[in-house]
C-alpha positions in Angstrom: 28.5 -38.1 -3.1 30.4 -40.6 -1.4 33.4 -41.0 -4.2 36.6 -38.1 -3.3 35.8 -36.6 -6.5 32.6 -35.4 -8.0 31.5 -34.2 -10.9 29.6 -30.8 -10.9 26.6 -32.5 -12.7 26.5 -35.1 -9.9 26.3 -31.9 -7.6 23.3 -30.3 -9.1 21.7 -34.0 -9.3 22.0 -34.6 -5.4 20.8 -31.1 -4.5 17.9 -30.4 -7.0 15.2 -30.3 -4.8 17.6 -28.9 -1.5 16.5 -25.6 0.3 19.7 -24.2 -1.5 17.9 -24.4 -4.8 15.1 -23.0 -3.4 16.4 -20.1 -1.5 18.6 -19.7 -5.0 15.4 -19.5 -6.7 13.7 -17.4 -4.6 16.8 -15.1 -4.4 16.9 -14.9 -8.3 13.0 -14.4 -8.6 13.5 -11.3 -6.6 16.5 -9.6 -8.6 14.4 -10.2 -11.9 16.5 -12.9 -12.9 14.8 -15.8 -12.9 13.8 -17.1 -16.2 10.3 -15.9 -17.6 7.7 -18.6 -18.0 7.1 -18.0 -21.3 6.1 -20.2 -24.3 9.0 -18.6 -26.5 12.2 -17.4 -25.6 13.0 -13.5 -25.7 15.2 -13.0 -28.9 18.4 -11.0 -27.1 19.0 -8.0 -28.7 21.6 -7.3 -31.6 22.6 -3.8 -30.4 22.6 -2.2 -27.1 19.4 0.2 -26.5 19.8 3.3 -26.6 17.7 6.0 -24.7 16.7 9.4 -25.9 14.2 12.4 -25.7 13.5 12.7 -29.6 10.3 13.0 -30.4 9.0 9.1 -31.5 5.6 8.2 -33.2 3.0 6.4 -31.8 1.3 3.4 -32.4 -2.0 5.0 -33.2 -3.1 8.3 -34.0 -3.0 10.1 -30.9 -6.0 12.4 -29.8 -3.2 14.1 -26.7 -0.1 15.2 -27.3 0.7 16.8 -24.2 -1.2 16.6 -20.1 -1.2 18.8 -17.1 -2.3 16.7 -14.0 -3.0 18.7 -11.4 -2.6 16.5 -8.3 -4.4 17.2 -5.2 -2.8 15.3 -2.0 -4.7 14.1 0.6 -7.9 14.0 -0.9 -10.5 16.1 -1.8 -14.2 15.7 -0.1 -16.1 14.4 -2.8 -19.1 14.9 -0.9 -18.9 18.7 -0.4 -17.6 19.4 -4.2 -18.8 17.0 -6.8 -21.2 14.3 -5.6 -24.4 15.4 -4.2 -26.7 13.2 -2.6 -29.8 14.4 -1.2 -30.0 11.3 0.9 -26.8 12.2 2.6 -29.1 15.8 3.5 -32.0 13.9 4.9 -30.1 11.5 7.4 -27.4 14.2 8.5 -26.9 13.6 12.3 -28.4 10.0 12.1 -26.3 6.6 12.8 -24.7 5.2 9.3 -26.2 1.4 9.6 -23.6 0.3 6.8 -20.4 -1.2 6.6 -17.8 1.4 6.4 -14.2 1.1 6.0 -12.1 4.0 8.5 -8.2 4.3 8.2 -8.3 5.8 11.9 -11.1 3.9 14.1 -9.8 5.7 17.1 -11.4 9.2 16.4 -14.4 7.4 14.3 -17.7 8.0 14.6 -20.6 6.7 12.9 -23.0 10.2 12.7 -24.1 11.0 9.4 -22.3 14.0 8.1 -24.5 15.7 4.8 -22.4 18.5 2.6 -21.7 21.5 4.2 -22.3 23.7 1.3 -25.0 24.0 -1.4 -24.5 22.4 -5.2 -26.4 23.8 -8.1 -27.0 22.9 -11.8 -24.1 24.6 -14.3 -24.0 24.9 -18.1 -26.0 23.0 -20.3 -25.1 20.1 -19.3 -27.0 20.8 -16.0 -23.7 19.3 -14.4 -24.6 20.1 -10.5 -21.4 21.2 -8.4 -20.7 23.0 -5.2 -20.9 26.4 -4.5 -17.2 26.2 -3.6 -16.2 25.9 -6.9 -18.2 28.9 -8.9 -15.3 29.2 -11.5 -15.5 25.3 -12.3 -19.0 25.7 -12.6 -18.6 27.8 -15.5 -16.2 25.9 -17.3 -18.4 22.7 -16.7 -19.4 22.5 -20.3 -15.2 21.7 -20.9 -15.2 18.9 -18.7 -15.6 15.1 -17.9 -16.7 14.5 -14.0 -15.5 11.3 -12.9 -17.7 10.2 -9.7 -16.5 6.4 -9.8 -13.1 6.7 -8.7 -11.8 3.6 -7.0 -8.2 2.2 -6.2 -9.3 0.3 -2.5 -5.7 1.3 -0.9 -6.8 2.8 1.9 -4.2 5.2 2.8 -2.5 8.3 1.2 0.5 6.1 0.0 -0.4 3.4 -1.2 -3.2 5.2 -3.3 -0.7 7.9 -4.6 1.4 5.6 -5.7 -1.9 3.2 -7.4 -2.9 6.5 -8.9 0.3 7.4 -10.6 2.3 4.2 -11.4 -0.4 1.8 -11.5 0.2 -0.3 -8.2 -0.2 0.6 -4.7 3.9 0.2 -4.2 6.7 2.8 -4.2 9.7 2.4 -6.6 8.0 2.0 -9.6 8.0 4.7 -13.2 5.2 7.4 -12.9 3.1 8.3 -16.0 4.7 11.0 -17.3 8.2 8.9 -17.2 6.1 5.8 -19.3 4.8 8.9 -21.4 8.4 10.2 -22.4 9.6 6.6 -22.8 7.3 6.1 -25.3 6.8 9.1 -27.3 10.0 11.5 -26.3 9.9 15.0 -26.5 8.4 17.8 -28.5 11.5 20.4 -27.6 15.2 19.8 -26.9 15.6 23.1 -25.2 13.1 22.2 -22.4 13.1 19.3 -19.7 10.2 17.0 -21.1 8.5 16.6 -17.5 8.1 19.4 -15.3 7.4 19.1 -11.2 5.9 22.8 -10.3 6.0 22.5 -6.4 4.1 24.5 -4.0 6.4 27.0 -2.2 5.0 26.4 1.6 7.0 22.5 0.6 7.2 19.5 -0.9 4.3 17.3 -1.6 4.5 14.0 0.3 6.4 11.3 -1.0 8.2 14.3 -2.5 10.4 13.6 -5.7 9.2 9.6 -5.7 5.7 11.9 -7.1 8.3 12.2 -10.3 10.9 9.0 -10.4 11.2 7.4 -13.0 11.7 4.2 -11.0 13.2 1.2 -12.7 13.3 3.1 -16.0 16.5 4.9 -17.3 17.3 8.2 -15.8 16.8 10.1 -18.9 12.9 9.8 -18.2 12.8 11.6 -14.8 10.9 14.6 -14.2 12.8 17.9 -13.4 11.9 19.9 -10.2 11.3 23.4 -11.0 11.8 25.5 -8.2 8.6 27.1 -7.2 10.5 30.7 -6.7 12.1 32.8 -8.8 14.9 31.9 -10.2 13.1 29.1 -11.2 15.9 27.9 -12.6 19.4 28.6 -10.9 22.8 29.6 -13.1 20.9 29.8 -16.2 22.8 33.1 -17.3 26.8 32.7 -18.1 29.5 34.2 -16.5 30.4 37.8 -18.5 33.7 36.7 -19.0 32.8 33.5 -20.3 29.2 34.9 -22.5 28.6 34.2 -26.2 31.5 32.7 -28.3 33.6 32.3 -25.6 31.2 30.0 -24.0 29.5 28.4 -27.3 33.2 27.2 -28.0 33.4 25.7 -24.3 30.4 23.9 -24.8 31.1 22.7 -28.2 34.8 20.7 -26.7 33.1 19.3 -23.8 29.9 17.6 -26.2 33.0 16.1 -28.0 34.4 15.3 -25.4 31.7 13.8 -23.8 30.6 11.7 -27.4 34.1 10.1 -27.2 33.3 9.0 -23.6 30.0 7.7 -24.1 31.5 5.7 -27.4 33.9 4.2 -24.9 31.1 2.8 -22.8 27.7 1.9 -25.0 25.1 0.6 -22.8 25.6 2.4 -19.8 21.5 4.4 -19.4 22.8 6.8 -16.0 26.1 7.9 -18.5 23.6 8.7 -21.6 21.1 10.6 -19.0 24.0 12.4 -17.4 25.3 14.4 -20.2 21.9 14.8 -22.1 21.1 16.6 -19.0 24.3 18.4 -19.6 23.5 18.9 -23.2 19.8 20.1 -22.2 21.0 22.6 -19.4 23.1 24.3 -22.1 20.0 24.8 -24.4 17.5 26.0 -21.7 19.9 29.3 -21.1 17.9 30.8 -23.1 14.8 28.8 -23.4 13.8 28.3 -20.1 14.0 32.4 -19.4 11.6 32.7 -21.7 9.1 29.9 -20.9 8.8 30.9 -17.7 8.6 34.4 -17.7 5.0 35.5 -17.2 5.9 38.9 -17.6 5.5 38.6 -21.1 1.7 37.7 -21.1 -1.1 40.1 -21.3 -3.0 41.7 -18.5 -6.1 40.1 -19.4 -4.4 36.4 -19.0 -2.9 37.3 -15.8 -6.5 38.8 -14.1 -8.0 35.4 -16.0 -5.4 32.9 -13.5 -6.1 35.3 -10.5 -2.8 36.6 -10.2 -3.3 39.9 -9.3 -5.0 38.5 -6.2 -2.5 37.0 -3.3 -4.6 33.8 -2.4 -4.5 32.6 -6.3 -1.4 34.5 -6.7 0.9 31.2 -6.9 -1.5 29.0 -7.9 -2.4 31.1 -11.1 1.3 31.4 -11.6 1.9 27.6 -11.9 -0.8 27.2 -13.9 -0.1 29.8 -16.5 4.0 28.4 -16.6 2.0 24.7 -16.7 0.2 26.4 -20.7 3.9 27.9 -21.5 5.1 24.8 -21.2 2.8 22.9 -23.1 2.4 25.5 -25.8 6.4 25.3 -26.2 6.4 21.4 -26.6 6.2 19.8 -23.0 5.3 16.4 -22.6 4.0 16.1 -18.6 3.5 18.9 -16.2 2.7 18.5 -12.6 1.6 21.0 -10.5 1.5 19.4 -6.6 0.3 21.0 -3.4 2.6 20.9 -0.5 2.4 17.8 1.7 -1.2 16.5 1.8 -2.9 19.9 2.4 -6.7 18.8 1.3 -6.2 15.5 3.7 -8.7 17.3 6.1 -9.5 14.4 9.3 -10.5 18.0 11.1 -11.4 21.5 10.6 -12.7 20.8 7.2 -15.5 24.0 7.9 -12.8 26.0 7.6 -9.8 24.4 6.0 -12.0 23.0 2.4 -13.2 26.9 1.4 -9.8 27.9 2.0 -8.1 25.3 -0.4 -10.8 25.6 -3.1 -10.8 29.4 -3.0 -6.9 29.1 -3.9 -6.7 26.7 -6.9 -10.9 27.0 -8.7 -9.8 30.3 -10.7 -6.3 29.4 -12.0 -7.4 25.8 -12.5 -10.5 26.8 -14.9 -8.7 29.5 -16.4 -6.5 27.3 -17.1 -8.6 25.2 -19.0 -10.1 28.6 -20.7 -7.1 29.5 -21.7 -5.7 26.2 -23.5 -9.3 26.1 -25.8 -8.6 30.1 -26.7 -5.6 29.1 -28.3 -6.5 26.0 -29.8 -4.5 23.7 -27.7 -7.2 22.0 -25.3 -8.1 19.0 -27.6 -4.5 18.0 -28.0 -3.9 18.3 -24.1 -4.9 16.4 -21.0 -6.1 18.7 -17.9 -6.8 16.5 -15.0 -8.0 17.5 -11.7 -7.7 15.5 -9.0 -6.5 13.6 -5.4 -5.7 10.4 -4.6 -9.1 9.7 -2.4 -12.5 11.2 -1.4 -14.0 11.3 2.0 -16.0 9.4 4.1 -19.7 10.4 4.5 -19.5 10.4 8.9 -18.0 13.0 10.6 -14.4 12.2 12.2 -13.0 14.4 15.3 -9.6 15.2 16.0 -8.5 13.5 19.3 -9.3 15.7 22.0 -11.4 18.1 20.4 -15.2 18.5 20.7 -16.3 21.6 19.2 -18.4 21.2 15.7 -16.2 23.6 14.2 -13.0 21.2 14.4 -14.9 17.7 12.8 -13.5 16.6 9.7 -13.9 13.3 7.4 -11.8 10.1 7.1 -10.0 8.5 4.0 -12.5 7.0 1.2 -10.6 5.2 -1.5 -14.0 2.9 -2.5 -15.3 5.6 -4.9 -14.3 9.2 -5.2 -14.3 12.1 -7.6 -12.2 13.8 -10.0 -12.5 15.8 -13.4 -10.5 15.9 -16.9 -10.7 18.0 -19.2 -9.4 18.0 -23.2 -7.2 15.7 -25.4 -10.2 13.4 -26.3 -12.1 13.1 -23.5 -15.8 14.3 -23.5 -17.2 17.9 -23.1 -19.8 18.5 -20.6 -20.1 15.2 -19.0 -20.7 13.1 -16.3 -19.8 9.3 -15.1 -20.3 6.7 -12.7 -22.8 6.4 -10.0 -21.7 5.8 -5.9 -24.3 4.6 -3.4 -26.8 6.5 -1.8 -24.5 8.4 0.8 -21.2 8.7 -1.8 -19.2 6.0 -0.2 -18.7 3.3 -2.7 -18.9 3.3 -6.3 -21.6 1.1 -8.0 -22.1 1.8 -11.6 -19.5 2.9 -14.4 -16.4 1.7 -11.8 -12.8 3.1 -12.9 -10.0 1.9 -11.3 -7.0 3.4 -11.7 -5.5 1.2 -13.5 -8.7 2.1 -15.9 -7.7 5.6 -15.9 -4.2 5.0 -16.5 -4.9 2.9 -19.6 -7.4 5.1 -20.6 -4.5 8.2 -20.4 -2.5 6.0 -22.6 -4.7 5.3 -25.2 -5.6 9.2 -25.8 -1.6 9.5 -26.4 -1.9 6.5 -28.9 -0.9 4.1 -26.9 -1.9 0.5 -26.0 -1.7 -0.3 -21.8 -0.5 -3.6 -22.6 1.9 -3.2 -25.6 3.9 -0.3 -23.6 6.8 -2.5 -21.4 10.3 -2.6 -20.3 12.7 -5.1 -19.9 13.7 -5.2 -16.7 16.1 -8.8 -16.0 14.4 -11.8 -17.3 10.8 -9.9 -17.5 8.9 -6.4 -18.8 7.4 -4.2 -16.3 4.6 -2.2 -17.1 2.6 0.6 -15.9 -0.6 -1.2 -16.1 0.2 -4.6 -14.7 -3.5 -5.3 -14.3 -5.0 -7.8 -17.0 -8.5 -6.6 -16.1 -7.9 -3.5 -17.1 -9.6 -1.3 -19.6 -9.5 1.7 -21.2 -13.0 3.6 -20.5 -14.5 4.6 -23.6 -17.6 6.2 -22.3 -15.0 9.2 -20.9 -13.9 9.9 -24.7 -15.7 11.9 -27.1 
């Protein structure tokens, strides 16, 4: 470096091992561009990738072809709906001795807190539940009870976020977008993944519950508003109904094929106008799908709608089976905010959240076997936590009536229902007072994998390239798809 002139190889020489070419490093390792450590180099591709909705094959025969999560923020009490333990009866009032993990120590308490309500024995498969949950109960022959839950992110985030894109971060694809990256869309007249929101508000997190992340746009969920219209503009203009419009639409799809053949490559220009393309096909598609005024009386008093507490719920559900039965690959149906997060007042505020969702959700289930369509779909049921088994107060309030129960993310509970998964069963073991799981452990990334392989697909062969390296929604090399849950 001291000659006037230097070469730029004589540059890169001198500074190899500066803190430029490490911050460069670093800088590049965080944009995805660093190189990939990998034994053989990535072939590049011959054509630009294209994204679509068309229905693709998977790699296996699938047992699923379709799955309606049910997600219930905040977390549901394990303890008080699907995990009795009679120790947790004998010790109520005592001091916990154990180690115990709370998310708020401030309003803490170590005083053994039993289940509130009574559990007895359903079906044949003797599958014991609570007495808050009479129409699950009679369902429970349908369904797999999961009592092993575990993701260890002890907050509502980070959990939601484990639960449904595999790693306790935000910004990354959610299932149902991995789902419709690999295996498309039945229907071309309906979005492929449907959000049915709760019409008190948003869940938390709000539409990050159905990004798509760092996948192409075309694989976000769609927001169905949780009011009628559903939908909004979905019927044309008079002046512009039937030909008149069918000849407007056809110029502006050529119009819009000559732009995209003008710039290939470009994954937000291809998901922009096949969202055009699809909103021209639901006109009359969506109308129908989700117009319940078309289904019997029977099926309606079956969901609970004729009753205003189940009233919504029911409704969702019942859209959720339209959609499904008309080619829909994902449905959501989320709660508003974290509603079943209950830190206090859980006396009250549990019967109230059970009483609106038990019908609809197992006549949902009822409902998808009577027409032949449970064993190809998915019903899952279920939060991102449980509960911790000591009561919790809210600050500045002492009456019995107002305790509640912290986060518990160490083993929890949840059910599934359909698509390959077994009837009338029960898994995984948690200690003595329900607070961490010990025997037949899933993780989430466990449950995720296992959701992929019921759909045909392998957790570890489903990727994209993202930069220099694939991101996937099971990072987790651990992890495992759980077939003691599968018929």
């Amino acid at each position: 470096m001291n000659t006037p002139l230097c070469s730029r190889r004589h540059v890169l020489q001198s500074s190899s091992f500066g803190l430029g070419a490490v911050a460069a490093s670093w800088l590049l390792n965080q944009d995805g561009l660093l190189a990939a450590e990998a034994p053989v180099a990535r072939k590049p591709l011959l054509e630009p990738e294209t994204h679509d909705l068309l229905p693709k094959t998977a790699a296996s025969p699938p047992q699923a072809k379709a799955m309606i999560s049910m997600f219930m923020l905040g977390g549901p009490s394990q303890i008080d709906l699907f995990d009795p333990k009679p120790e947790l009866i004998k010790h109520h009032g005592k001091t916990f001795g154990g180690d115990i993990k709370f998310d708020n120590p401030a309003q803490a308490s170590r005083e053994i807190m039993g289940p509130a309500w009574k559990y007895r024995a359903h079906g044949q498969c003797g599958m014991e539940l609570s007495e808050l949950l009479p129409h699950l109960g009679k369902i429970a022959d349908e369904i797999t009870l999961i009592r092993s839950m575990h993701t260890g992110a002890n907050n509502h985030l980070p959990s939601n976020y484990a639960m449904n894109t595999g790693q306790p971060v935000r910004g990354r694809p959610v299932l149902g977008s991995w789902l419709l990256r690999a295996l498309g869309s039945e229907t071309q007249e309906l979005p492929a993944y449907v959000a049915l929101t709760d019409p008190r508000g948003l869940p938390l997190i709000a539409s990050e519950n159905w990004h798509q992340g760092r996948l192409p746009s075309i694989y976000q969920g769609t927001m169905v508003r949780p009011k009628e219209p559903r939908i909004f503009n979905l019927e044309a203009p008079a002046h512009l109904a039937g030909k008149v419009q069918r000849a407007q639409l056809g110029l502006l799809e050529r119009m819009n094929r000559d732009h995209l053949a003008l710039h290939p490559g470009e994954d937000d220009l291809e998901a922009r106008l096949a969202s055009y393309g699809l909103a021209a096909r639901m006109q009359e598609a969506a109308k129908e799908a989700f117009d319940i005024s078309r289904e019997s009386e029977a099926t309606k008093a079956m969901y609970g709608i004729h009753h205003q507490v189940t009233k919504d719920y029911g409704t969702r559900c019942l859209i959720a089976r339209r959609l499904v039965e008309r080619g829909v690959r994902f449905v959501q149906i989320l709660c508003q905010g974290q509603v079943w997060d209950h830190h206090g007042s859980i006396l009250t505020a549990l019967p109230q959240r059970c009483e609106e969702i038990d019908q609809p959700a197992a006549a949902l289930v009822r409902d998808l076997k009577q027409r032949g369509l449970l064993d190809s779909t998915i019903v899952h049921w279920g939060g991102e936590m449980g509960r911790l088994p000591v009561v919790q107060f809210r600050q500045g309030l002492a009456e019995r009536s107002k305790i509640g129960r912290d986060h518990n993310t160490y083993g929890f509970s949840m059910w599934v229902a359909g698509g390959g998964f077994k009837a009338g069963h029960v898994h995984g073991v948690t200690d003595e007072f329900s607070h961490r799981a010990v025997e037949g452990v899933v993780h989430h990334y466990d449950w995720l994998a296992t959701v992929l392989n019921q759909f045909g697909l392998a957790h570890h062969d489903l990727k994209f390239r993202l930069g220099a390296r694939d991101i996937r929604l099971v990072e987790q090399e651990s992890a495992r798809v759980v077939r003691e849950l599968l018929s």
